[in-house]
N, C-alpha and C positions, 0 to 999 in steps of 0.2 A: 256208478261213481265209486273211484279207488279212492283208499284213501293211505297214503306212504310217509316214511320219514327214514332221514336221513341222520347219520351218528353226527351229524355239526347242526343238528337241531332246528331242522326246517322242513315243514310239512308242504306235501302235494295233495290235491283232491285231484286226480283224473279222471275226465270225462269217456264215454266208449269212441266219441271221434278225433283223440290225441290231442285234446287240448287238458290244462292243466291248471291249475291256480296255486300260489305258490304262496308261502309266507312262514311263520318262525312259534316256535311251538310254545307252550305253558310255560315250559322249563326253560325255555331260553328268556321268555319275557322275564320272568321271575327273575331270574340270573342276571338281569342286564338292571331292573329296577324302572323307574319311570323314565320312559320313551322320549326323549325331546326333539329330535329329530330322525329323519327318515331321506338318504339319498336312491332313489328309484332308478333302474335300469331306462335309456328311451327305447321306447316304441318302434318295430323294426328290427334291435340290434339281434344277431345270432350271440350264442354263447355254447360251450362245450360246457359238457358235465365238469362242476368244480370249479368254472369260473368263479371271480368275484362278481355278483351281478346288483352289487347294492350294499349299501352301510346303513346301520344301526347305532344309533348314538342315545345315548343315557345318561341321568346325574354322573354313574357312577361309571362305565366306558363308553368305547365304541366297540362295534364287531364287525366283522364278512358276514353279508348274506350270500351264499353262495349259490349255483345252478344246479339244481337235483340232477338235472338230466340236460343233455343235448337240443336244444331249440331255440325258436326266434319269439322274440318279447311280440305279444300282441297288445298288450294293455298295463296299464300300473293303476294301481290305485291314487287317485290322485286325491279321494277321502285324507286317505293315511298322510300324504303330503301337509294339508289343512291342520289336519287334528291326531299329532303320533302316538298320541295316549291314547289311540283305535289298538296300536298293539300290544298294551296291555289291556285292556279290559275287555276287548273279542279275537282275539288273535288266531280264533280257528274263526273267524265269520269276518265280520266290517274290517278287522285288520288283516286282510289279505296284503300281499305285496304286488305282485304281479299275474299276469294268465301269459301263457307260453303254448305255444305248438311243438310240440315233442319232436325232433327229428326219429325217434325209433322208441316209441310209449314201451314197449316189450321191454327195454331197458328198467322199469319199473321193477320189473320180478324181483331183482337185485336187492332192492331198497327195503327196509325196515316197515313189519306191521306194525299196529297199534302195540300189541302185546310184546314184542322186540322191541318196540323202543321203551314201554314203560320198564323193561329189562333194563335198557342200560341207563336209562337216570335215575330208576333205582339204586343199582351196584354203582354209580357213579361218586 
C-alpha cells in the first residue's frame, strides 16, 4: 500500500491492484475546524484528476474535495455521512471519503510523499 497526497490536501492509500481510498488530510481537518457535514461522490460516477468529487463543510467553511487521480467511485463512506466528526478525529482511518479504481494508478508517481507534503504545510 502507497500512501500519497496531493497540495489541495487530500490523501490516497493505494492498493497494488489500482484501487485507492481517498479522504482529506490532518491539515486540512484542522483548517476547516469541526466537520458537520459531508457531500459524497455516488457510486459509479467516473471523475478526472481535479475534479470536484465531494464538499466538506465546517462551523467555520466549506471546501472541494477534489479527485487525486483519474477514476470511477466504487464506494463512499457512508460512516462519514452518519457521523462527519469521523473526519476530524480519524481522518487518515474511519474518516475516509471514498475508494476509487484509478484509471492509470502510475499517475501516482506525480503526487506528494509523506515528507513533501509535510513540506508544504510546513512552509505554508
Amino acid at each position: 500500500m502507497t500512501l500519497k497526497y496531493t497540495p489541495d490536501h487530500e490523501w490516497l492509500k493505494i492498493d497494488a491492484d489500482g484501487t485507492a481510498v481517498v479522504g482529506i488530510t490532518h491539515h486540512a481537518q484542522d483548517a476547516l475546524g469541526d466537520v458537520v457535514f459531508v457531500d459524497l461522490p455516488a457510486v459509479g460516477t467516473t471523475f478526472a484528476a481535479k475534479d470536484v468529487a465531494g464538499v466538506v463543510e465546517s462551523v467555520k467553511a466549506a471546501a472541494d474535495v477534489y479527485m487525486p487521480l483519474s477514476g470511477d467511485i466504487l464506494e463512499v463512506n457512508e460512516a462519514l455521512r452518519d457521523d462527519p466528526a469521523l473526519a476530524n478525529t480519524d481522518p487518515l482511518g474511519a474518516g475516509w471519503f471514498f475508494k476509487v479504481k484509478l484509471t492509470n494508478p502510475a499517475d501516482a508517481d506525480e503526487l506528494m510523499s509523506e515528507t513533501a507534503y509535510d513540506e508544504l504545510v510546513k512552509n505554508a
